[in-house]
C-alpha positions in Angstrom: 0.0 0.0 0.0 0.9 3.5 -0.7 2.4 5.9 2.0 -0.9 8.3 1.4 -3.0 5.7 2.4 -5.1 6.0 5.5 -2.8 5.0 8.5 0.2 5.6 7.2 0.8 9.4 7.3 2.2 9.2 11.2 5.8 10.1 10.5 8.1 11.3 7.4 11.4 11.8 7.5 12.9 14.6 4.8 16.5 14.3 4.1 18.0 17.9 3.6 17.3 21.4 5.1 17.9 23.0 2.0 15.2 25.2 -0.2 13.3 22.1 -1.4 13.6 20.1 2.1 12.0 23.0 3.9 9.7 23.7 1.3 8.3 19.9 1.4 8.6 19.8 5.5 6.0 22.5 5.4 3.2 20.5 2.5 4.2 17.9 4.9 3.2 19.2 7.8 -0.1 19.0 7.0 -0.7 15.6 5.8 1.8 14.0 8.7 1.5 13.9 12.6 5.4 14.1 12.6 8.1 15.7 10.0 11.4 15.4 10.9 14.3 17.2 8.5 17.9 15.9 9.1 20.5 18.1 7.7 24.3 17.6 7.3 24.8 21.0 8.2 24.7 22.4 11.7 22.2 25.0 13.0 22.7 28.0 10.5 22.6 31.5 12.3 21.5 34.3 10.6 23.0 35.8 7.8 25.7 32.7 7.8 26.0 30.6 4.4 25.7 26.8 5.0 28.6 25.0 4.2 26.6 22.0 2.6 25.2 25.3 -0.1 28.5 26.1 -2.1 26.4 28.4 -4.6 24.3 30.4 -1.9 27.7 33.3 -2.4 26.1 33.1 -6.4 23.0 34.9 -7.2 19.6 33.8 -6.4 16.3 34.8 -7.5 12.9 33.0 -6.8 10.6 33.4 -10.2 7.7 35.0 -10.2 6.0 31.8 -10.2 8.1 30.3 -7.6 6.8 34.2 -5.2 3.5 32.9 -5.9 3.5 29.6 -4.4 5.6 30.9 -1.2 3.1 33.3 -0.5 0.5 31.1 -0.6 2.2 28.5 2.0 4.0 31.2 3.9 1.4 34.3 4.1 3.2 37.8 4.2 6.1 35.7 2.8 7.1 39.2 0.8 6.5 41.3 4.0 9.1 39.1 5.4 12.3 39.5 3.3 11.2 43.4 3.2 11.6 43.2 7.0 14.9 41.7 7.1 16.5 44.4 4.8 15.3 42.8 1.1 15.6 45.5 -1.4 12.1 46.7 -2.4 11.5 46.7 -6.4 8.0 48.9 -5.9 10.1 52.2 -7.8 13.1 50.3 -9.1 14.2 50.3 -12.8 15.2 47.3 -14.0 17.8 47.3 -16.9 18.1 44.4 -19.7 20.5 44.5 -22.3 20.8 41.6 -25.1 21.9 41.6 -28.9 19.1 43.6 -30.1 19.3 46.6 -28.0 18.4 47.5 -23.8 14.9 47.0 -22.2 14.6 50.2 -19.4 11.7 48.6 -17.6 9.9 49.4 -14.4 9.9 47.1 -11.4 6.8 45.1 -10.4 3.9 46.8 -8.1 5.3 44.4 -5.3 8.6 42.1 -5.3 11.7 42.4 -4.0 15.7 41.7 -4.3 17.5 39.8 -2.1 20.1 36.6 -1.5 19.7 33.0 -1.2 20.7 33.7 2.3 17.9 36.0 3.1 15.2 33.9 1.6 16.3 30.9 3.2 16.5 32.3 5.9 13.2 33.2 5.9 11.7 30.0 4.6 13.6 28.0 7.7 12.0 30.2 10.1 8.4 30.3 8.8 8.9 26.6 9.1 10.6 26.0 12.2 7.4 28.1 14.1 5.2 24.4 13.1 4.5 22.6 15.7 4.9 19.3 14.2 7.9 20.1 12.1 11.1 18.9 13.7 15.1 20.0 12.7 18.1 17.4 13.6 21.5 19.1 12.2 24.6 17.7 12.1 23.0 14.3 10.7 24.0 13.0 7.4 21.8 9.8 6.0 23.8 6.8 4.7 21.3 4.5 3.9 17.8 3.9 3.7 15.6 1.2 5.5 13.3 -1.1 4.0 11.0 -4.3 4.7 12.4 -7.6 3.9 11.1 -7.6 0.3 12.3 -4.2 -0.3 9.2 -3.0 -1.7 8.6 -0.4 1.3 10.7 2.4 2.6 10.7 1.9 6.4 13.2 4.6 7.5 16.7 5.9 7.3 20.2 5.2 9.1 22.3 8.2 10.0 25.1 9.1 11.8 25.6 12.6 13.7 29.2 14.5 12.7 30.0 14.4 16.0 30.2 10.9 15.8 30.5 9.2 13.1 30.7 5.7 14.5 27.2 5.5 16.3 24.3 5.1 13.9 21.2 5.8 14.4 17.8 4.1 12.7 14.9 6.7 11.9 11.7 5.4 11.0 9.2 7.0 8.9 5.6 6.1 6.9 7.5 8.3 3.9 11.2 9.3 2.7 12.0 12.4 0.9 15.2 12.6 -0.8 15.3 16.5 -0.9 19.3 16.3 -0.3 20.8 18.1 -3.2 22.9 17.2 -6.4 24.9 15.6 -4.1 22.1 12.6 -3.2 23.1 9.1 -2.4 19.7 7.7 -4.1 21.2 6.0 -6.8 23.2 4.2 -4.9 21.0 3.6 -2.1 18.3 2.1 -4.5 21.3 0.0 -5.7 22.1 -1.4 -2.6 18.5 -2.8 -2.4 18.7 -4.0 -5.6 16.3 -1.6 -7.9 18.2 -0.8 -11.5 18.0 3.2 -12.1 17.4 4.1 -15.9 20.0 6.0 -17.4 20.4 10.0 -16.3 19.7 12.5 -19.0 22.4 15.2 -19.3 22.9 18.5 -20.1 27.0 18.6 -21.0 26.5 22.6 -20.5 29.9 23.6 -18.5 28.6 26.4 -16.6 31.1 28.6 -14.6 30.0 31.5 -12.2 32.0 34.0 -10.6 30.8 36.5 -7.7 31.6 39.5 -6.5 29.8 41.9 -3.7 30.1 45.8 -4.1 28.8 47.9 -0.7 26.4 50.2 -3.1 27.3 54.2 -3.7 25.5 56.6 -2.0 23.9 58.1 -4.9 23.0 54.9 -6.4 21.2 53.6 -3.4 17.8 54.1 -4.7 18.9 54.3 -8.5 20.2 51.1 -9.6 18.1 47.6 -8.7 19.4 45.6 -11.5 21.7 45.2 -14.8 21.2 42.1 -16.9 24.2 41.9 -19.9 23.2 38.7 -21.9 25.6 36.8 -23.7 25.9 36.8 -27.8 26.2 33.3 -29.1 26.0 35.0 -32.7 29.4 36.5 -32.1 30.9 33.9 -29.6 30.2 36.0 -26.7 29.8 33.5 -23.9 30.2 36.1 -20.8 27.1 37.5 -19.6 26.6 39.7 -16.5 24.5 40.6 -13.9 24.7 43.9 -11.3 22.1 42.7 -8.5 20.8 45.2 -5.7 20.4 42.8 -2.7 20.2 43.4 1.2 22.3 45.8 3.3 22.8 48.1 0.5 25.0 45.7 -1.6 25.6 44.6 -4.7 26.0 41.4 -6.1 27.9 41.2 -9.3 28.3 37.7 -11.4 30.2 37.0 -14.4 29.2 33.7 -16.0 30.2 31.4 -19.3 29.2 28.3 -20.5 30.2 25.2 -22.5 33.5 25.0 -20.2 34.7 29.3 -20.8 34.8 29.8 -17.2 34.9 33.1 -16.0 38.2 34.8 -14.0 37.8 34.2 -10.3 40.9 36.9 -9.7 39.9 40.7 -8.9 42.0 41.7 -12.4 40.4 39.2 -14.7 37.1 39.8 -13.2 37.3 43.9 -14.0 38.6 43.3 -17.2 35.6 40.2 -17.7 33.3 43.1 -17.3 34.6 45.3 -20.3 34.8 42.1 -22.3 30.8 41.5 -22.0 28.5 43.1 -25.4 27.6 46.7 -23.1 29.6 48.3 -20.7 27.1 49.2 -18.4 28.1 47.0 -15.1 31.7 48.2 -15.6 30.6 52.0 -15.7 28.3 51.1 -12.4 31.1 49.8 -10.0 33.9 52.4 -11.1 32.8 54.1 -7.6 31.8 51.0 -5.9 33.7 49.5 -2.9 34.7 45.9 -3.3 33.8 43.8 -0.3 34.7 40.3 -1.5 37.2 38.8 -3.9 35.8 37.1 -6.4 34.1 33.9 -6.2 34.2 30.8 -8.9 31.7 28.2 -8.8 31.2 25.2 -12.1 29.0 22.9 -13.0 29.7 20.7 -15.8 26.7 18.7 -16.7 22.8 19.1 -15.8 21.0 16.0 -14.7 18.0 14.6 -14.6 17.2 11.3 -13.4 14.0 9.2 -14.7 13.3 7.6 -11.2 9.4 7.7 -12.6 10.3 5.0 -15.5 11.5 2.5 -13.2 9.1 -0.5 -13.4 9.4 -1.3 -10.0 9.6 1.9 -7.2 9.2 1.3 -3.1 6.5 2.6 -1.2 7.1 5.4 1.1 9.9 7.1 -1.1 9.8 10.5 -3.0 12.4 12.6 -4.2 12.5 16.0 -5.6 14.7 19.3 -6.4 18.0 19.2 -7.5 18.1 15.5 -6.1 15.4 15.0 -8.9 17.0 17.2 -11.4 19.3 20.5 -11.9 18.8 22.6 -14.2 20.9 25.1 -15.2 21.6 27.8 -12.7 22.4 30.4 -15.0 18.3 30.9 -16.0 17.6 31.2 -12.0 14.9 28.4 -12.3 16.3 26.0 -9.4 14.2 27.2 -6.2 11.1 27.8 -8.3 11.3 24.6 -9.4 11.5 23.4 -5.9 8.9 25.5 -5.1 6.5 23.7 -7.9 7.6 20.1 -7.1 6.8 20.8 -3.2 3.3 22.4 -4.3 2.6 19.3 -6.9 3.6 17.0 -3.9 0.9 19.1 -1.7 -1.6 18.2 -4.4 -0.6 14.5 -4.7 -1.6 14.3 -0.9 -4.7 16.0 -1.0 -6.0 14.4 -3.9 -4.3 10.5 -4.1 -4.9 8.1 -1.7 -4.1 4.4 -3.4 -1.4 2.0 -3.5 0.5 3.8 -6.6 0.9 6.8 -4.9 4.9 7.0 -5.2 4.9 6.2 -8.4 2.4 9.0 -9.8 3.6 11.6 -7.5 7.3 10.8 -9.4 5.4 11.2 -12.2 3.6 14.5 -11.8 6.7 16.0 -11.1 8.4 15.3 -13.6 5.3 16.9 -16.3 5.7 20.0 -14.0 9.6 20.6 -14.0 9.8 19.5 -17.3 9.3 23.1 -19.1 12.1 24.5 -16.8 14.2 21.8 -17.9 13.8 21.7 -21.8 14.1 26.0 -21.4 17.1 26.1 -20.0 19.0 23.1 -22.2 17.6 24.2 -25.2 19.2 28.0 -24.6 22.3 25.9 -23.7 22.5 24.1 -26.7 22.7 27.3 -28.7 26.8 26.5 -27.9 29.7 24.9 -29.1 30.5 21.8 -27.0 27.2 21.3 -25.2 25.2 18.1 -25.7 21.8 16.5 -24.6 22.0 12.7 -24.3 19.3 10.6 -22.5 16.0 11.0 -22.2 13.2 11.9 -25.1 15.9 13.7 -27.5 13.9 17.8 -28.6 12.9 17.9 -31.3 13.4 21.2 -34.0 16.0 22.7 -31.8 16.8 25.2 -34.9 13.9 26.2 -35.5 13.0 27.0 -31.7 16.2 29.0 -31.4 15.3 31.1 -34.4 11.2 31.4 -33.0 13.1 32.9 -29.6 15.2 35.4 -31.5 12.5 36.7 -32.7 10.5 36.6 -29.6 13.1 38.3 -27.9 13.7 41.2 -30.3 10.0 41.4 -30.7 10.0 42.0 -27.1 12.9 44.3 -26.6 12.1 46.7 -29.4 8.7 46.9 -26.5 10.8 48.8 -24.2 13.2 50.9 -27.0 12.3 54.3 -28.1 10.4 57.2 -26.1 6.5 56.6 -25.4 7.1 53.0 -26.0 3.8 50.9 -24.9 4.5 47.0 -24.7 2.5 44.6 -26.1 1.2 41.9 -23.8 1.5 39.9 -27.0 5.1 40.1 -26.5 5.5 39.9 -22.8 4.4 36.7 -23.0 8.0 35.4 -23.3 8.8 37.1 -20.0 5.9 34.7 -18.5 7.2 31.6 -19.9 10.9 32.0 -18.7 9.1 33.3 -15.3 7.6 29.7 -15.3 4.2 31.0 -15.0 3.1 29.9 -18.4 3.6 26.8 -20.1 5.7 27.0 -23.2 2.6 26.5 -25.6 0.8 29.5 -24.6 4.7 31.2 -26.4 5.3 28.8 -29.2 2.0 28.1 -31.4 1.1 29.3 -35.0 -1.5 31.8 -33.9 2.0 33.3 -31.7 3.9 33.4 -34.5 1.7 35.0 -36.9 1.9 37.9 -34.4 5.7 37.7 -34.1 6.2 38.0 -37.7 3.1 40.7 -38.6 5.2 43.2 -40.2 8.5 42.4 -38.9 11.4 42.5 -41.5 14.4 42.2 -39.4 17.3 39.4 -39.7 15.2 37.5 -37.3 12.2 37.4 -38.9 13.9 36.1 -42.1 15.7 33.3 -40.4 12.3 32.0 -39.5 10.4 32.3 -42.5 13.6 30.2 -44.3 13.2 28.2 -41.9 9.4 28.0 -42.1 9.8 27.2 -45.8 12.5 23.9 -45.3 9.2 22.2 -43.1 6.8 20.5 -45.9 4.1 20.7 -43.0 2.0 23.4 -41.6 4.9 25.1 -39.3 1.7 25.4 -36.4 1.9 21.2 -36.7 5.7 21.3 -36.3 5.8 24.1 -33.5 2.6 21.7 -31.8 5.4 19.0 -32.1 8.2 20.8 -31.0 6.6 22.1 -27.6 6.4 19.6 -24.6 3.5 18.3 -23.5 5.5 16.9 -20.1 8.7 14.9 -19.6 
């Protein structure tokens, strides 16, 4: 029987403190009489980085999907982060440059700025105030209990860092694996003798680097945020972002893919800035205080691991965020997607109650995260070196890449020129990459009648070549390009 079914929602265990552990502690709490989250790290004080989060230095941005769904499980979520020093976006400008010019555009009604830290910080506090919600740090899982068939999760083993040689067995009605890119899962489910299914992979070869500025005086209220895209139609693979964030600081990132790592020393990270297609973040910090060398941080390939086409998965086990997949970072789609997999895993407990409940949870997560996952390789594979292997393989790649040029220049020549009124035709991009739209309300025939209505540019062309090599209406191979789930 499933771990939803009547009786068995006493306990569940969720292994990692992280964004998507805390996230699912908190659906949890509702469903479960107990929830208890063990966490390699030790008790993080405020304002302190956790050692087991390498990228929290890197910048972090929940989506405006992923602000939706926290304010609906933590109420006054926003209120929150703007009490703790986030930096408000109510009057901020936000400035966008890519290839085909720079989108001046003002901040949302409500919203706000700030660093993994500070929302996590949050989060973890919001969820530590439930009763029923229990935190053991210091505790790192190495294996995972099951009945003598191995067709039920019955717990986990773990050992405190203190000391190592004592184990201790947890059990628990349901296991979540919410422990990171880092998770043991494969192996564990080795170990008990279930055969994975080959990962999918994103060969991407990301690299970050970070730097914080302390924010001038006469900037303080002027300059929220610089975004300086990259230019894979001249080899540019730097791009840039300037980041108001709290206690008047700025967070600055250089990044490059398909293994062009940015500099992580302070010279090559100046002279990084000048390299990227604007200048605009180098003029910005010629009278801004450095407060931190710079910062590297890489990751090579994107995964995503089809635990749902297993043909045999044990009760009482879920898994989900970066544990599930990682996506990649550059597109700022990693919490949000946490966000969606814990609200989807809210849903599965509300609405399932049957012995397949593992299995069609795994399921449903997967359809949901998919769309962040096919965005963000397919913008990858724009560049030399990166490669998709596993899974389902996309289909018209070219032709997508030349439907979002024009999408994109459609939308920035919305924010170019004086008395400029955007199009919500247009915007609609901004939705999809904000996960709050699927990718078929963007890419569909009736859309690109719209993009192309008297558009003449270089981009338009590419795509009307390109519409003329299909032998098929292009709204049948844009309906067959889209996914419908993963």
């Amino acid at each position: 029987m499933g771990s939803a079914q009547t009786g068995r929602r006493n306990k569940a265990v969720v292994i990692g403190g992280g964004i998507a552990g805390l996230l699912t502690a908190r659906v949890l709490s509702e469903h479960y009489g107990k929830v208890v989250v063990l966490d390699r790290d030790v008790a993080p004080a405020a304002g302190v980085r956790r050692r087991g989060v390498p990228q929290s230095f890197h910048l972090h941005q929940m989506l405006p999907r992923g602000e939706l769904i926290l304010e609906q499980l933590f109420p006054g979520f926003l209120d929150d982060v703007l009490r703790l020093g986030a930096f408000p976006l109510t009057d901020a400008v936000l400035n966008w440059t890519n290839r085909y010019g720079k989108m001046l555009m003002p901040g949302p009604e409500q919203g706000a700025f700030y660093s993994r830290g500070l929302v996590e910080q949050v989060i973890r506090r919001r969820v530590e105030s439930i009763a029923n919600v229990h935190f053991d740090y210091a505790r790192t899982v190495v294996d995972l209990c099951a009945t003598d068939d191995r067709a039920r999760i019955t717990g986990v083993r773990s050992r405190h860092s203190s000391r190592p040689e004592s184990g201790t067995t947890m059990s628990a009605d349901l296991v979540v694996d919410a422990s990171g890119r880092s998770s043991k899962l494969p192996q564990w489910l080795s170990v008990l003798g279930y055969a994975t299914p080959p990962d999918e992979v994103v060969t991407s070869g990301i690299g970050y680097s970070t730097r914080y500025y302390r924010v001038p005086d006469a900037k303080k209220n002027a300059l929220a945020l610089l975004v300086i895209e990259n230019d894979y139609t001249a080899g540019i693979p730097a791009g840039g972002v300037l980041k108001r964030i709290e206690g008047d600081v700025w967070s600055v990132c250089l990044s490059g893919i398909g293994g062009l790592y940015p500099p992580t020393d302070a010279a090559g990270f100046d002279l990084g800035l000048t390299q990227l297609i604007s200048p605009a973040i180098a003029e910005a910090l010629r009278d801004a205080e450095p407060l931190t060398t710079p910062r590297g941080f890489r990751i090579p390939i994107c995964v995503r691991r089809h635990y749902e086409q297993m043909e045999q998965w044990p009760a009482g086990l879920l898994v989900l965020g970066d544990a599930l997949s990682t996506v990649d970072p550059i597109y700022g789609q990693g919490m949000t997607v946490a966000a969606i997999q814990a609200e989807n895993i809210a849903t599965c407990l509300r609405e399932q109650d049957g012995p397949d409940f593992e299995r069609d949870a795994l399921r449903r997560l997967q359809r949901a995260s998919y769309p962040a996952w096919w965005l963000s390789a397919l913008e990858d594979l724009r560049w030399p070196g990166v490669e998709h292997t596993g899974g389902r393989p996309f289909r018209h790649v070219g032709l997508l890449h030349k439907y979002f040029d024009l999408a994109v220049e459609r939308m920035t020549r919305q924010f170019t020129g004086p008395g400029a009124v955007p199009d919500p035709t247009f915007l609609s991009y901004f939705a999809m990459t904000g996960l709050l739209v699927a990718p078929g309300v963007v890419v569909n025939g009736t859309m690109l009648d719209a993009l192309l209505d008297g558009a003449s540019t270089e981009a338009a062309q590419a795509i009307r070549e390109e519409i003329r090599a299909h032998g098929e209406p292009i709204s049948t191979v844009l309906a067959d390009a889209v996914p419908a789930g993963g």
